[in-house]
N, C-alpha and C positions, 0 to 999 in steps of 0.2 A: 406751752411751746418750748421747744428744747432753746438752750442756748444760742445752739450754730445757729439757727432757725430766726434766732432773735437777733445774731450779728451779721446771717445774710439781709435781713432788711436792713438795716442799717445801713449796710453796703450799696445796696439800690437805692436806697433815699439817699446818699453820702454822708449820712450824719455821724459824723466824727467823735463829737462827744458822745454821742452814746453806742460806740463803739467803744471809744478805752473806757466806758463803764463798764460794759460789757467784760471786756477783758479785765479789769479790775477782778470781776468776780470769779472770773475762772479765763486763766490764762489760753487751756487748752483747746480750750472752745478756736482761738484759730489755729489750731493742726487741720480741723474738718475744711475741704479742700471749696464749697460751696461759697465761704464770705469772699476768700481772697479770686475765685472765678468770679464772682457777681463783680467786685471793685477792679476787677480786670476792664471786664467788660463795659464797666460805666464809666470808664477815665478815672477813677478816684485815686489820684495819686497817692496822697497824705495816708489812702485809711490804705493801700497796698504797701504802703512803707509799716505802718503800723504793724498789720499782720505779722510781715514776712519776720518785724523784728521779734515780734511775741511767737514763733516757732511755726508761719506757715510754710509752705515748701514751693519755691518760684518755679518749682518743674513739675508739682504734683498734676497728674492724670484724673480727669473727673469719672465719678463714676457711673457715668451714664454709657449710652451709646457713642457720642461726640466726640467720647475720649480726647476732650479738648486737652491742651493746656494752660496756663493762663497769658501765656503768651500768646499764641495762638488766639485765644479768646478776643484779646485786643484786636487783631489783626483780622480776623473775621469778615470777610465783605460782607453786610448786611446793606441791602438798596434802601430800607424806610431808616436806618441808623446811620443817618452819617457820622464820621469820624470828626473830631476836631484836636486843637494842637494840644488838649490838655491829654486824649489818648496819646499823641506821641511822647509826652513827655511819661508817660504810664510805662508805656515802651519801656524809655531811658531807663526808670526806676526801676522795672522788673530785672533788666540784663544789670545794673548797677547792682543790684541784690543776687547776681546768681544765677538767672534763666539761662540756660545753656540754648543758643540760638542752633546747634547743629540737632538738637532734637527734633522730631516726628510727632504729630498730632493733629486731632481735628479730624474730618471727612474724609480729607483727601490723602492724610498721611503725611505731611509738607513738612521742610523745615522752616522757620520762620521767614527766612527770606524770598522761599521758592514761593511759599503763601502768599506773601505782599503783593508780589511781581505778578503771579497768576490772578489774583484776584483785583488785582486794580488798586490795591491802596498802596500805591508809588509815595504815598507823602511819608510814610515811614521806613523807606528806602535808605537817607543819609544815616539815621542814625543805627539801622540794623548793620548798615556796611563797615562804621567805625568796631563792630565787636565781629567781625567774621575773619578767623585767625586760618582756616586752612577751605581754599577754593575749589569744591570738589568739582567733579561734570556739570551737576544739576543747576548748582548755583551758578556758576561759570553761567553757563548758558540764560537761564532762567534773568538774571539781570544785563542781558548784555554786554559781556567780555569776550569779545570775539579772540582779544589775544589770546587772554586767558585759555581760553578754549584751543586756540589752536597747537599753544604748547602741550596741554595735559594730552588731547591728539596723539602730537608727537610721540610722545612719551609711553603710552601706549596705546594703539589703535584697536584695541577691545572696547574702548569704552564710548565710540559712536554709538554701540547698539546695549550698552548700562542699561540696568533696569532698578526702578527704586522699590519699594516696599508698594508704593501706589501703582507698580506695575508701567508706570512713564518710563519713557525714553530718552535721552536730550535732546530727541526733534520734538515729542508732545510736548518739553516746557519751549524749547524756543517757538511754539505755531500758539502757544495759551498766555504763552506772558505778554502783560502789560507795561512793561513797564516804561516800554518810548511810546507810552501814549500820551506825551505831552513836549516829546523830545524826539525830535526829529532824526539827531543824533544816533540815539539809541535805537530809533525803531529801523532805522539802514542798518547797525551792526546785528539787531536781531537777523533782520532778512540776511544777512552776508552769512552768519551763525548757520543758519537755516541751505543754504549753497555749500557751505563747507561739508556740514553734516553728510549732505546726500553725496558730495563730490569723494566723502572719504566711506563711502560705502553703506549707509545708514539704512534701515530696512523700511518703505515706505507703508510697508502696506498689515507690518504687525498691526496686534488691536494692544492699545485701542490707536486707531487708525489717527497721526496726527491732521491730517489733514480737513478733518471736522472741528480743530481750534484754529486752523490760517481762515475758516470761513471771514471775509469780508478784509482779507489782505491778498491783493490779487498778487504781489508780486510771489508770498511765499505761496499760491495756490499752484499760480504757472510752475514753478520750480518744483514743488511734488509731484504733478501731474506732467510734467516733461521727465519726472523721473521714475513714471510707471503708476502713480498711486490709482488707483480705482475710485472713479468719482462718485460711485453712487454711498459711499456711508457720509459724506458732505453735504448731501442734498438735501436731507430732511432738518440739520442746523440751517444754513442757508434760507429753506421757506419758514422757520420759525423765526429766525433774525430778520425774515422781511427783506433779503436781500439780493432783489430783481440781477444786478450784474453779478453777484455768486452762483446764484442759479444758472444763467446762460450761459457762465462760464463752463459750468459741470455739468451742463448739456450739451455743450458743443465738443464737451471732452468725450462724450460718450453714455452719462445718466441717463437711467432707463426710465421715464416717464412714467412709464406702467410697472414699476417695484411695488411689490406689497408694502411695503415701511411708507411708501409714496400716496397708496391707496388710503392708508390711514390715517396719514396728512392728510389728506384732502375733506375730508370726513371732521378730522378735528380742526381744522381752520373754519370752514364753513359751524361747527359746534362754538367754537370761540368767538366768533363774529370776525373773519377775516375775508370778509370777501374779496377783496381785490386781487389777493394771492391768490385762493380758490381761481376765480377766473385766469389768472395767469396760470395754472396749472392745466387747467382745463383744455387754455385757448393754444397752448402745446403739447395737446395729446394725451392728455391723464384720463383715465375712466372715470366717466361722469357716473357711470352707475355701480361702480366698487363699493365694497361694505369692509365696515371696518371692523377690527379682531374683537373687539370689546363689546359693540352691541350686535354687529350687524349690521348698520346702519349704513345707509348712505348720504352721501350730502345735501340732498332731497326731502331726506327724513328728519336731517337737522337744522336745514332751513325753515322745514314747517315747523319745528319746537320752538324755536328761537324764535318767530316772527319775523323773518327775511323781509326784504322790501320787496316787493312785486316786480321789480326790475332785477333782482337775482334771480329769483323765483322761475321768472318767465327765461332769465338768462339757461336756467338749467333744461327747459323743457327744450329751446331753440339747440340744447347740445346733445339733446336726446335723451334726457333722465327718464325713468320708467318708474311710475305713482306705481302700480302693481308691487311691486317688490316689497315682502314682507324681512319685519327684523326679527332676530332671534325670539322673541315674546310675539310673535304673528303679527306685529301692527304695520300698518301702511303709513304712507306720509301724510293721508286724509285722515286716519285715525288717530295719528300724534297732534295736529293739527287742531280737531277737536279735541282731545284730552287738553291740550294746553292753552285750547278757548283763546285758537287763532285766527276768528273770523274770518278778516282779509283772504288767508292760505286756504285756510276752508274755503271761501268762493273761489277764489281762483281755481283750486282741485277738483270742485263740480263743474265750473264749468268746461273744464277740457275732458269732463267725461267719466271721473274717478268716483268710485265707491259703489 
């Protein structure tokens, strides 16, 4: 095993001493960008100091796809990894060592603070805000500075409609950020953020369309959609968020029930086990017997895979689903039914007459 190889475990275990043994034997071993991402990523304060001191680089670019940094790394929303205070003190130690916080990285392109804010991990907010020396649009917006924001406005009105490298806008960071999710405070200056924008000209309806990140904040939904937005690229966030009054909102706005993007929900809700959404789709006009882009399938089809309960089951027949209808592989929902040895489905589908 090469060395780095043998100081990125180290870095995943945290084990410190045998890291500066590591280093001992060959200093250069942390230049390779891998230990000091892994000790990013794991909170390891001590072995991230270690590194940076033996020559690794607080800003180096991984070389993968992720194009993480190790900043960035920390900052990361992972839902099964929570974060705790020894990551933010990780934070402290990277920008204390050099991490330039106006740098870009990661999936989405972010600077560290636009990361945090969008991704929800607000607990490292105080301290990314003590190192942020100049408040561009993104950020501005992104943490809720409505001042802020309204001077740089001023100052020059090009930059409602800014675009970053991840192709945002500063209406997609103020409808995506998090960051008054626990602050009442902040989550009014976002929405007021969100008013300004549109009241100084903002475009609602570029892509990518913000108005599929205000899913499940009605006040910034009414405010896009009072300001022209088109409510159907919201609708299919909204039924994967499970969120009954965003839906009705963006129905009563004018969402087309029957969108193909719509058709395909419905097909993958019912494949995911979401019945209850499925029925609410349905019980407002969705096509019970649309097929979806992937297999062809319809919701029929993936009720008998899955083993529905007889009560959905019979729900689809009472909306008019049609057993007849073949998927792109010729099967019917009797033949999927059998193939996935769904007795139950299987008698229910003879008995109404199928196969």
């Amino acid at each position: 095993m090469a060395l780095e190889k043998q100081l990125t475990s180290a870095a995943w275990s945290g084990d410190l001493d045998a890291a500066k043994a590591l280093l001992k034997e060959d200093p250069e071993a942390a230049r390779h960008w891998q230990p000091l991402m892994t000790a990013a990523f794991t909170g390891s304060t001590e072995l991230v100091r270690l590194l940076v001191e033996h020559g690794a680089d607080p800003n180096v670019v991984s070389r993968n796809n992720h194009r993480h940094r190790p900043l960035h790394r920390v900052l990361e929303h992972k839902k099964t990894i929570p974060k705790g205070p020894h990551h933010v003190e990780t934070v402290r130690a990277l920008l204390e060592l050099g991490a330039r916080i106006d740098l870009r990285g990661g999936h989405g392109r972010m600077t560290a603070p636009c990361l945090a804010a969008v991704g929800g991990e607000i607990q490292f907010l105080p301290v990314l805000r003590e190192y942020i020396e100049q408040w561009d649009i993104f950020t501005s917006v992104a943490l809720g500075e409505a001042d802020r924001v309204r001077a740089l406005l001023d100052g020059d009105e090009g930059l409602v409609d800014a675009v970053d490298e991840n192709r945002w806008r500063p209406l997609n960071y103020a409808a995506a950020s998090n960051a008054g999710r626990n602050d009442a405070e902040v989550a009014a200056r976002l929405e007021a953020i969100v008013v300004l924008l549109l009241e100084r000209g903002a475009e609602v309806n570029r892509p990518p369309p913000p108005l599929t990140s205000a899913i499940g904040n009605p006040a910034m939904m009414q405010a896009m959609l009072d300001a022209g937005a088109k409510p159907d690229p919201g609708l299919v966030n909204a039924l994967w968020s499970v969120d009954y009054d965003s839906v009705e909102m963006l129905l009563a706005a004018g969402a087309d029930i029957r969108h193909p993007a719509v058709d395909d929900t419905l097909s993958e809700l019912v494949q995911y086990g979401s019945y209850n959404m499925a029925r609410f789709l349905v019980d407002r006009g969705a096509n019970v017997n649309a097929v979806d882009d992937h297999r062809g399938r319809t919701a029929l089809h993936w009720a008998a895979g899955r083993g529905a309960g007889k009560a959905f089951v019979t729900y689809l027949f009472d909306q008019g689903a049609d057993p007849s209808i073949r998927d792109r592989d010729g099967a019917t929902a009797l033949d999927i039914a059998r193939e996935k040895k769904r007795k139950a489905i299987e008698s229910m589908l003879l008995e109404r007459g199928c196969g």
